[in-house]
TIZA-314706 format. One record per residue (C-alpha): residue number from 1; residue in one letter; y, z, x. Coordinates in steps of 0.25 Angstrom, whole numbers. Layout:
ATOM  pos  code  north  up  east
ATOM  NUM  A  Y  Z  X $
...
This chain:
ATOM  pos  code  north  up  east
ATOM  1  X  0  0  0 $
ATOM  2  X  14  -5  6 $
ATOM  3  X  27  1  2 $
ATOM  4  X  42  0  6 $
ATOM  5  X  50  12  10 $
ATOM  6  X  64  11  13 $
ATOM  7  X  71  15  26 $
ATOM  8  X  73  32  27 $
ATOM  9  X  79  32  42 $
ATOM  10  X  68  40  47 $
ATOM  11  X  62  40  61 $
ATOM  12  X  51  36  57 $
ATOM  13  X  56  24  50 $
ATOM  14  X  64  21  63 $
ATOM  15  X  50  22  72 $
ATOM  16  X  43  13  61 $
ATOM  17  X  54  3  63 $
ATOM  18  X  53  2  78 $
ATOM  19  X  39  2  76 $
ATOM  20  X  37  -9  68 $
ATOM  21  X  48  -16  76 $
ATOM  22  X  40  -17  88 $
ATOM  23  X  27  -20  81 $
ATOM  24  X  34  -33  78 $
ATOM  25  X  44  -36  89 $
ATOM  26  X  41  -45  99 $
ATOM  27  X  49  -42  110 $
ATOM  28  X  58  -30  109 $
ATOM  29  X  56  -16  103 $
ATOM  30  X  62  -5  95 $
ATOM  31  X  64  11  96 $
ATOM  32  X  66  20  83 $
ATOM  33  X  79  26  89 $
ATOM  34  X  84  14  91 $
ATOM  35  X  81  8  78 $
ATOM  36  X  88  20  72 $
ATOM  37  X  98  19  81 $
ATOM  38  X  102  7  74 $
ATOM  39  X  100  11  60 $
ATOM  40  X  110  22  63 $
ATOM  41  X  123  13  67 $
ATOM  42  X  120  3  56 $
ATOM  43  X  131  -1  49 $
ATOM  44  X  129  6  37 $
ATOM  45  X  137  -4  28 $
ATOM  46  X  126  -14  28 $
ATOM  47  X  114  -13  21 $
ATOM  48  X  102  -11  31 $
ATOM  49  X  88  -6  28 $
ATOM  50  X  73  -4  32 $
ATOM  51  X  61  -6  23 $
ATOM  52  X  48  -1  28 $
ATOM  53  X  34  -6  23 $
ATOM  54  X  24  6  23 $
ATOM  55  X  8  4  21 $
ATOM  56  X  0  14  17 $
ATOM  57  X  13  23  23 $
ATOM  58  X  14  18  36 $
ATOM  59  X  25  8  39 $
ATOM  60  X  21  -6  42 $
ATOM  61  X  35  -14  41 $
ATOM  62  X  48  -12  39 $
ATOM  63  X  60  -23  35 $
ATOM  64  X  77  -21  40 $
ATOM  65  X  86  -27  35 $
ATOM  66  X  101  -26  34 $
ATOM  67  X  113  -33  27 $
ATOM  68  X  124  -42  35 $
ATOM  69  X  138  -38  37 $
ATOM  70  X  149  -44  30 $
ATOM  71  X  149  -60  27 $
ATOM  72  X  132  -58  29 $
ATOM  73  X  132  -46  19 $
ATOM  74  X  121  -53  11 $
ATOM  75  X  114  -55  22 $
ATOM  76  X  101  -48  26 $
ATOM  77  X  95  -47  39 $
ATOM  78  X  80  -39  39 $
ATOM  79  X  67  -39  48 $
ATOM  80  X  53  -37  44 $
ATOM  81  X  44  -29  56 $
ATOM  82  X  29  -26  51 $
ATOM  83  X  17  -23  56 $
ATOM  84  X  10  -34  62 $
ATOM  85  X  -3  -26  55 $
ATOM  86  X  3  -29  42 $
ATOM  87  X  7  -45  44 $
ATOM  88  X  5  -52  31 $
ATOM  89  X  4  -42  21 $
ATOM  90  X  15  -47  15 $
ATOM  91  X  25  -36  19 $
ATOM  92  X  36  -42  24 $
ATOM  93  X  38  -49  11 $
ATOM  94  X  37  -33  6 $
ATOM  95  X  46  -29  13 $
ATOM  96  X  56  -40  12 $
ATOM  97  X  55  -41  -3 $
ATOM  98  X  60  -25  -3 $
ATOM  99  X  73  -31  5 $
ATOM  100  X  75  -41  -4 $
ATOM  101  X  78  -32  -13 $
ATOM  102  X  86  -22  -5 $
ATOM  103  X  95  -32  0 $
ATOM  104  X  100  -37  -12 $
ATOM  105  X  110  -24  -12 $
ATOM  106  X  119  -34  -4 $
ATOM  107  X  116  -47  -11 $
ATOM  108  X  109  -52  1 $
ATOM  109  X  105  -67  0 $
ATOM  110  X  100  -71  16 $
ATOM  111  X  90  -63  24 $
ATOM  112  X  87  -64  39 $
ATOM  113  X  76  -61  45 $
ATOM  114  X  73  -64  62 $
ATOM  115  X  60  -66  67 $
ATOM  116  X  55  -70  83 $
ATOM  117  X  46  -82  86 $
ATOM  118  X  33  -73  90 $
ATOM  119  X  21  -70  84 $
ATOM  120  X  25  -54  79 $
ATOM  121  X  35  -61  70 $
ATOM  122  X  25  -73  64 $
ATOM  123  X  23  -66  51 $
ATOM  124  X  38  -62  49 $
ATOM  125  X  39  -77  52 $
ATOM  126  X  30  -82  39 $
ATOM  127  X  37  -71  30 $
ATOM  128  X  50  -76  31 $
ATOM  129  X  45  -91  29 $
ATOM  130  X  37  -88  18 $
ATOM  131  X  50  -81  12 $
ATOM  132  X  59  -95  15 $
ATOM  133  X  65  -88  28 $
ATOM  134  X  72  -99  36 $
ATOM  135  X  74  -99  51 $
ATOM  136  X  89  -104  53 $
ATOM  137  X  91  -99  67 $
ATOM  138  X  85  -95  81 $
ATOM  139  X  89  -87  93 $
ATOM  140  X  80  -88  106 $
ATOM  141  X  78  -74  110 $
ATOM  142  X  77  -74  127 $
ATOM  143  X  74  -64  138 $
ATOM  144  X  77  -62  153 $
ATOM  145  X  70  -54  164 $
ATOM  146  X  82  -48  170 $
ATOM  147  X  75  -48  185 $
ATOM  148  X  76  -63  184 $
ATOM  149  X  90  -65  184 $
ATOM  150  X  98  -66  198 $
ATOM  151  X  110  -60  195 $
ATOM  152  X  117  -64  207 $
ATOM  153  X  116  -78  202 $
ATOM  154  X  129  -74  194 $
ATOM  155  X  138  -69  203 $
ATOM  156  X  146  -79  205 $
ATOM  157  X  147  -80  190 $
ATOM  158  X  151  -66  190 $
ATOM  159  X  161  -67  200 $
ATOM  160  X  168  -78  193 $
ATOM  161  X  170  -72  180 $
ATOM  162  X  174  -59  189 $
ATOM  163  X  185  -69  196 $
ATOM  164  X  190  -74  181 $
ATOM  165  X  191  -59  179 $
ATOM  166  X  180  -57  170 $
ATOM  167  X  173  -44  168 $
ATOM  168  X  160  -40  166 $
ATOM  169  X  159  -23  161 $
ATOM  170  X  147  -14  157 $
ATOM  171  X  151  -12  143 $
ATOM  172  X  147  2  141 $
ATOM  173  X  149  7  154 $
ATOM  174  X  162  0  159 $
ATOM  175  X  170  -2  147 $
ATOM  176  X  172  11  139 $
ATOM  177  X  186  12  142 $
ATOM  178  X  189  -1  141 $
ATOM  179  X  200  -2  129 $
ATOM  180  X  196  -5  116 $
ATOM  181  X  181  -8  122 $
ATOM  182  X  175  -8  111 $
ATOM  183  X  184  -15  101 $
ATOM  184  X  183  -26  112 $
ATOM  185  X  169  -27  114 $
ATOM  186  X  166  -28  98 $
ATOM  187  X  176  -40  97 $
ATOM  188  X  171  -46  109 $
ATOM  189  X  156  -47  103 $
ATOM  190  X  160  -50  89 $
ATOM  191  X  167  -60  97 $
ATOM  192  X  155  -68  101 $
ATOM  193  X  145  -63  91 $
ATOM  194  X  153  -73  82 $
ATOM  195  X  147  -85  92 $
ATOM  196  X  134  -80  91 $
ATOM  197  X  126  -89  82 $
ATOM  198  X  122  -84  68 $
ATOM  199  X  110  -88  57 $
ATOM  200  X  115  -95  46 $
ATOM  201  X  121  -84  35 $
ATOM  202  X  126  -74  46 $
ATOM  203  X  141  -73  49 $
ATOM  204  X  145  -64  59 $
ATOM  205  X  150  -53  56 $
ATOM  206  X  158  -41  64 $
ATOM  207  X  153  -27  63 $
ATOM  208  X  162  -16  61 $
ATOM  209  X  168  -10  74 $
ATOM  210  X  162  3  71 $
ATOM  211  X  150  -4  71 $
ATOM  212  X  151  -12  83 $
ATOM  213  X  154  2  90 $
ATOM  214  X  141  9  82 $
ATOM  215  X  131  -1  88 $
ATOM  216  X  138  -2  103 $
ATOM  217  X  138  15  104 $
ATOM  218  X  124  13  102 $
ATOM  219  X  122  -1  111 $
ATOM  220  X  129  7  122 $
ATOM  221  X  122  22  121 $
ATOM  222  X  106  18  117 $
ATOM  223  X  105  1  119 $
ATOM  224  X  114  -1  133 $
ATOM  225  X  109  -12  142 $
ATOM  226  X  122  -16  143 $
ATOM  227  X  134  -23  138 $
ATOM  228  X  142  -31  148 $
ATOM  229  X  156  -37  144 $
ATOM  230  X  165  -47  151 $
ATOM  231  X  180  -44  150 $
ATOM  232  X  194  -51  156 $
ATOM  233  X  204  -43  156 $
ATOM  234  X  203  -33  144 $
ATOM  235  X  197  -43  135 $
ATOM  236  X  181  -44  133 $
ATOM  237  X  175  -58  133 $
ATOM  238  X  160  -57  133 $
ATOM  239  X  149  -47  132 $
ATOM  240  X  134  -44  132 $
ATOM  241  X  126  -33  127 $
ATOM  242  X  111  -30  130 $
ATOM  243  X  105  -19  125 $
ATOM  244  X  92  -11  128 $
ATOM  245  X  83  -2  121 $
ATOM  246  X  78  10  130 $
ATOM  247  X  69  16  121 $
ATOM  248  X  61  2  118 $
ATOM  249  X  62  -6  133 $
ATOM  250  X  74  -3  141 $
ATOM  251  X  68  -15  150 $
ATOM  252  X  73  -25  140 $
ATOM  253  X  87  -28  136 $
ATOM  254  X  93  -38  124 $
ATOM  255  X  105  -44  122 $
ATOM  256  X  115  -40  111 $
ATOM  257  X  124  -49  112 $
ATOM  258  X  132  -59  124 $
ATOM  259  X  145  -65  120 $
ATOM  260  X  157  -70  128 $
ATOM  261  X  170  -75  121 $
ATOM  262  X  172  -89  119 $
ATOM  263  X  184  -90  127 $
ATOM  264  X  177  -86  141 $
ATOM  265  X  165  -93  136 $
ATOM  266  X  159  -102  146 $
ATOM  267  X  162  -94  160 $
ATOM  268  X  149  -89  160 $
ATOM  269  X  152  -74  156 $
ATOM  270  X  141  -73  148 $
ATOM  271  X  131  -76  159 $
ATOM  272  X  138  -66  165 $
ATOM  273  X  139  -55  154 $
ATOM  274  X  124  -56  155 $
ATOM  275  X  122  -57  172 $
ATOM  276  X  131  -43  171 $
ATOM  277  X  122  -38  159 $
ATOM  278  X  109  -40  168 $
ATOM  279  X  114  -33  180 $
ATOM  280  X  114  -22  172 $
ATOM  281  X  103  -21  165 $
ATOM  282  X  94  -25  178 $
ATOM  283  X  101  -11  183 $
ATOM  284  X  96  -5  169 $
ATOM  285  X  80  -10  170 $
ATOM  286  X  81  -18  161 $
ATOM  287  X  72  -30  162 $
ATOM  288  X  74  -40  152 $
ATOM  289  X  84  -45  142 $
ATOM  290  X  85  -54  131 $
ATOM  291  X  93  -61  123 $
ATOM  292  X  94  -71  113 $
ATOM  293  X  103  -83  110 $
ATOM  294  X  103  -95  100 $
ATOM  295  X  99  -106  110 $
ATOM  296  X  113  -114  105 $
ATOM  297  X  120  -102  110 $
ATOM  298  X  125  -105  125 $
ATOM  299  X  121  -91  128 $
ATOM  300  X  105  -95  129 $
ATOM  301  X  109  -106  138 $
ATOM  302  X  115  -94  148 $
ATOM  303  X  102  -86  145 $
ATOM  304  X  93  -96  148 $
ATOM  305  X  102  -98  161 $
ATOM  306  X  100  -84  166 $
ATOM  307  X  85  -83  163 $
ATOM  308  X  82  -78  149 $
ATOM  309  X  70  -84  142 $
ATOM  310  X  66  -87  129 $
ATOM  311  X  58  -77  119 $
ATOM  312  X  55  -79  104 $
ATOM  313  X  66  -85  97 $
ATOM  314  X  72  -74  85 $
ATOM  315  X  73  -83  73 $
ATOM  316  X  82  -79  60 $
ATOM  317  X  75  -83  49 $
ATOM  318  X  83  -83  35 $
ATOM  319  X  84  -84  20 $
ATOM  320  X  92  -83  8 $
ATOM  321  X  90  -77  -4 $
């Protein structure tokens, strides 16, 4: 006997999502204090929720899903992670007929659901074709053994930009008293997060500044790899962030974000942003770091130009309704 229970923010339900997480992931892992972690800063003005799938009172699945910010507030964006015991029993379908219903407290017509080409994600793949998903758009997901890039190859590239008085700081370790720090590096990435390539039905959309500050505090304190940003004179022109996860595999590092602004395109600042960000993570231990990019994007271009190869492409598979 199967039964849906809705989300009580217990620990328990926290280690049952990390659980069932890396049941399924291919590739990265989860902890329960860091999964709670980021259920605590949500942004408690849009709707976000978890639905568990119990048998026989154990958990075998459980499907998120949370509503989009302003012009994508009828969008919903959810994931389905079960136990590969239980594949084709029908239980996605379970579970996602429960959010259909849920998420018509904000008149939701499109859902969005990613999914990776590998094997752990074949079922998820023939539940969402089955339900008349469509897959509109593709990012190829890479990764790069650090100890195989010569970072000296880049110094002359480095001294250039230092010679055109470009700038290259450790974000949280060089920068607190910069003025209005802050304020700075939240226009700066909402800046080139607006380049960033987007399925079709998503406009991007800024979060409030208390928000931006609410997910850095904890990039900074518990998630650090590092954040390196490239300043001219007072004003920031490019940034990367990588972040880590400690409790999971603090050998492995993944990209936030990388963005330069479109004026000091070109000059190859964000080859550098990424040669700086290296240096100190080598010094961490860390031993890889991925990535992903939209192979349009000229960014994958520079990541395959530094070493970084392909893993399974995440795809975003959509519908309306």
């Amino acid at each position: 006997m199967t039964e849906i229970k809705k989300f009580t923010e217990t620990d328990f339900e926290f280690q049952e999502i990390a659980r069932l997480y890396n049941l399924v992931s291919h590739d990265d892992k989860d902890h329960p204090d860091d999964v709670k972690d980021d259920w605590e800063i949500r942004d408690k003005s849009i709707i976000r929720n978890r639905l568990f799938l119990y048998r026989d009172n154990a958990v075998i699945g459980y499907l998120g899903y949370g509503q989009g910010r302003d012009e994508n507030k009828q969008n919903c964006y959810f994931n389905i992670f079960l136990d590969p015991n239980f594949n084709g029993n029908g239980y996605r379908q379970q579970l996602c007929e429960q959010m259909l219903q849920e998420v018509q407290a904000f008149s939701c017509n499109r859902l969005y659901m990613s999914i990776y080409e590998h094997k752990n994600y074949d079922q998820s793949k023939k539940f969402l074709v089955k339900n008349g998903f469509e897959n509109n758009f593709k990012i190829r997901e890479s990764s790069l053994d650090l100890g195989s890039v010569v970072l000296d190859k880049y110094s002359s590239l480095i001294g250039k930009l230092d010679s055109n008085g470009i700038q290259f700081y450790d974000a949280k370790n060089e920068m607190k008293d910069f003025p209005d720090h802050y304020k700075k590096l939240e226009e700066l990435m909402w800046n080139y997060f607006q380049d960033m390539p987007m399925p079709e039905g998503i406009t991007h959309t800024r979060m409030p500044f208390d928000q931006f500050i609410k997910y850095q505090n904890r990039f900074e304190k518990k998630l650090y790899g590092i954040q390196i940003i490239a300043v001219i004179g007072e004003k920031y022109i490019g940034a990367t962030d990588i972040y880590v996860k400690p409790k999971c595999d603090p050998h492995k590092a993944w990209t936030g974000s990388l963005g330069v602004l479109r004026e000091y395109r070109r000059q190859g600042i964000a080859t550098a942003l990424k040669i700086k960000a290296f240096e100190k993570l080598r010094e961490k231990g860390v031993k890889q770091v991925r990535t992903d990019n939209e192979e349009n994007n000229p960014m994958y271009l520079i990541n395959v130009a530094l070493g970084f190869k392909p893993e399974p492409y995440c795809y975003e598979y959509q519908k309306e309704i």
